[in-house]
C-alpha positions as CSV (number, residue, x, y, z in Angstrom):
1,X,7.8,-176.6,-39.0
2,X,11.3,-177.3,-38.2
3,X,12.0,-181.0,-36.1
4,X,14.6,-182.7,-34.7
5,X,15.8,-185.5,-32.1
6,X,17.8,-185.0,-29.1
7,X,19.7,-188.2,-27.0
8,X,19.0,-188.3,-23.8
9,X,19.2,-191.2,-21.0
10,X,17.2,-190.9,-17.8
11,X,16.2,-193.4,-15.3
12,X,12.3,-193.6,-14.7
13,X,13.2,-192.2,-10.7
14,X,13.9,-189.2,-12.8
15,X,10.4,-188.2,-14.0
16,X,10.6,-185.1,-12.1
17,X,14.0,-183.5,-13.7
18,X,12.7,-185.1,-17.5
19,X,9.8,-182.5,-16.9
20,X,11.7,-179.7,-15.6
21,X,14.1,-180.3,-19.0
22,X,11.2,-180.9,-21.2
23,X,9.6,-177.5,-20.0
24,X,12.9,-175.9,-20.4
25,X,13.3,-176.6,-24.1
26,X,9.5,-175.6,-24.5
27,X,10.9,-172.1,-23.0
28,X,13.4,-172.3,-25.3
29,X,10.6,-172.9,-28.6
30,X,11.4,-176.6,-28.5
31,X,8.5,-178.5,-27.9
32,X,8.6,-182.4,-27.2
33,X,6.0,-184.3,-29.3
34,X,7.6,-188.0,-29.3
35,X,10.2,-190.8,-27.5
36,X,11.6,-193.7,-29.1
37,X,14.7,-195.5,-27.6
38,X,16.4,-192.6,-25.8
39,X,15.5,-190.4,-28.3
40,X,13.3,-187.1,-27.5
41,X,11.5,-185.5,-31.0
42,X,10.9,-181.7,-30.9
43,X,9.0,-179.2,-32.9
44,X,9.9,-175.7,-33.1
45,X,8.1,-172.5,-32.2
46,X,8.8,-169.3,-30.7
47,X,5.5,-168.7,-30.2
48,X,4.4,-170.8,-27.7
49,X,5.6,-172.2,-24.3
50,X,4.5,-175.5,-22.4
51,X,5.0,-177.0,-19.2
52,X,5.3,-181.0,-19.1
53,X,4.1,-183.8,-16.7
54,X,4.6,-187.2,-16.8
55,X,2.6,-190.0,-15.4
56,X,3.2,-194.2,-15.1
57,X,-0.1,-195.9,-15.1
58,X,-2.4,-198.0,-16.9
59,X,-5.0,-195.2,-18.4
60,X,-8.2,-195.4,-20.1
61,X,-10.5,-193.0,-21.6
62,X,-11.6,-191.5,-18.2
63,X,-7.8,-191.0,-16.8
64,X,-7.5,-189.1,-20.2
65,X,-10.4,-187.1,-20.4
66,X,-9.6,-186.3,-16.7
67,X,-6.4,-184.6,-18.2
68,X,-7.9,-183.0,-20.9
69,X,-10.8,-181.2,-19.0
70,X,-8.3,-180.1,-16.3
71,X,-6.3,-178.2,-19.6
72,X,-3.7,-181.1,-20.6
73,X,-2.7,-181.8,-23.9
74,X,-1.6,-185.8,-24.1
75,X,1.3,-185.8,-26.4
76,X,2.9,-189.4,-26.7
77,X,2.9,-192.6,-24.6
78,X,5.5,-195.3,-24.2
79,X,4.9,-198.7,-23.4
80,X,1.3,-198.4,-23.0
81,X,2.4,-197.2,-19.4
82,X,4.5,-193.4,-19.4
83,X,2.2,-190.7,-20.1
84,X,3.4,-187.4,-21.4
85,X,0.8,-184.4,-21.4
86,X,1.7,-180.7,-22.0
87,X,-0.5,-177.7,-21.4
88,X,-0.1,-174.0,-22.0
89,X,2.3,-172.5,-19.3
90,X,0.0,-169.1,-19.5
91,X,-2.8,-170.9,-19.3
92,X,-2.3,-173.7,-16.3
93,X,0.4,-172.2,-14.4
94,X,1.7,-174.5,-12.2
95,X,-1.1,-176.7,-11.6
96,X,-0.8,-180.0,-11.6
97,X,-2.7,-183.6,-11.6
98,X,-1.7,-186.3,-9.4
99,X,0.7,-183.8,-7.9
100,X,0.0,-184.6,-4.3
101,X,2.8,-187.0,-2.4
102,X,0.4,-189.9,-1.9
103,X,-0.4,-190.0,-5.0
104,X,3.3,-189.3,-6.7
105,X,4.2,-192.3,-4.6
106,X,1.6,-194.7,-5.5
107,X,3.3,-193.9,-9.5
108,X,6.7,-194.6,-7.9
109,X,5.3,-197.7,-6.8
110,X,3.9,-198.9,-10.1
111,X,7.8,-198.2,-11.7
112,X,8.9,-200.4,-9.2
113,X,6.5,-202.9,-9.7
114,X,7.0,-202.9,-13.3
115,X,10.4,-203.1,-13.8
116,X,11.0,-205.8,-11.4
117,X,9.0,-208.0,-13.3
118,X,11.1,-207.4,-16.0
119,X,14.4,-207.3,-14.2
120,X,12.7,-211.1,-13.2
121,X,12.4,-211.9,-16.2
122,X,16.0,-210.7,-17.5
123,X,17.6,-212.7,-14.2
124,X,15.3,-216.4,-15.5
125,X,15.9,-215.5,-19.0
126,X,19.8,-215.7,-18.8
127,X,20.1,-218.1,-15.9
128,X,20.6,-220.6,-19.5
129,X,23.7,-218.9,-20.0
130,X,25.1,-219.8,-16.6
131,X,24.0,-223.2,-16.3
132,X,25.4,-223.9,-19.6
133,X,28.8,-221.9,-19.5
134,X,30.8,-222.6,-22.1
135,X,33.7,-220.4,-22.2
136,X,33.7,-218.2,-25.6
137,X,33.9,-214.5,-26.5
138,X,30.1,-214.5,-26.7
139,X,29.2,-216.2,-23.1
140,X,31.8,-213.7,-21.8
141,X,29.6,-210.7,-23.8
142,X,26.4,-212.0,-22.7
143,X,27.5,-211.8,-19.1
144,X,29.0,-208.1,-19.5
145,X,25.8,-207.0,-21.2
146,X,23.8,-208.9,-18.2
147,X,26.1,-207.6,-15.9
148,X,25.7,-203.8,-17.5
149,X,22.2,-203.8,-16.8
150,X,21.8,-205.4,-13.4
151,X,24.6,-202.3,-12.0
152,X,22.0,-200.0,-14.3
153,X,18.5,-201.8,-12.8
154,X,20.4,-201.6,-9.2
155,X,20.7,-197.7,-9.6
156,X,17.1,-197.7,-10.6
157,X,15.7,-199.6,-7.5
158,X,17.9,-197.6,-5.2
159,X,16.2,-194.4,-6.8
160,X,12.6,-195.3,-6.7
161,X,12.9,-196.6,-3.0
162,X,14.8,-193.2,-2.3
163,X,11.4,-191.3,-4.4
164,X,9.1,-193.5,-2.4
165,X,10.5,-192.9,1.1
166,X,10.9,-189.1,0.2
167,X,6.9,-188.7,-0.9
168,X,6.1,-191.0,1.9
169,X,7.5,-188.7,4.5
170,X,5.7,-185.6,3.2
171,X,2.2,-187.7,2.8
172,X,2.8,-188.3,6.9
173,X,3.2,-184.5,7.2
174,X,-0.6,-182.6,8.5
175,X,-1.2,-179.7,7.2
């Protein structure tokens, strides 16, 4: 079976259009099986088609099972935390798990959570570098790189609080 890699950045607000593209390539005979570093592995096959979902949660042997008996396949997880599960798209259509907007929130919320702390921890762990500037090419660096990813964490926060307020308002909606 033929593999290969594909770059790809995406913010974690973006969950829903990395499934949409993941599904595409499966349409396509290019089925995801593993991430590393902004790097998406496929397989091919013609002869099959999948739909993706993602999830961000801690998970145990129940949250998987509850996949698997609903007709998910889980594929790969990243930092114990992203969830990738796959199904037949014959076979499950377009149902989904954890689909409802109370529930997509609460996974919004988690993201936000998470990376925060480690946005926290980025902030404490190069406040060194500004309390002991020394002006060099490498203090300069450290402060573009810093710099870089506080513009980059910004657009992520801005995101997830759009997600959040978006799945809030249709959770507030009676049916």
């Amino acid at each position: 079976m033929k593999t290969f890699k594909k770059f790809k950045i995406s913010l974690a607000n973006d969950i829903d259009k990395e499934e949409k593209w993941l599904t595409q390539m499966s349409s396509k005979g290019f089925h995801f099986y593993k991430y590393s570093l902004f790097f998406y592995h496929f397989e091919e096959d013609h002869s099959r088609s999948y739909i993706y979902q993602a999830d961000f949660q801690s998970a145990d042997d129940e949250y998987f099972e509850l996949y698997k008996q609903a007709g998910w396949e889980h594929i790969h997880t990243v930092m114990e935390s992203f969830h990738y599960f796959r199904a037949p798209r014959d076979v499950i259509g377009d149902k989904r798990i954890y689909s409802d907007p109370a529930s997509i929130k609460g996974m919004y919320q988690r993201m936000l959570t998470f990376y925060s702390i480690i946005f926290l921890c980025m902030i404490v762990a190069q406040a060194g570098l500004l309390l002991n500037w020394k002006p060099s090419f490498f203090s300069f660096l450290s402060v573009s790189i810093v710099t870089a990813a506080v513009v980059i964490y910004v657009f992520l926060f801005i995101g997830l609080l759009q997600k959040m307020r978006k799945y809030d308002k249709q959770s507030d909606v009676k049916y």
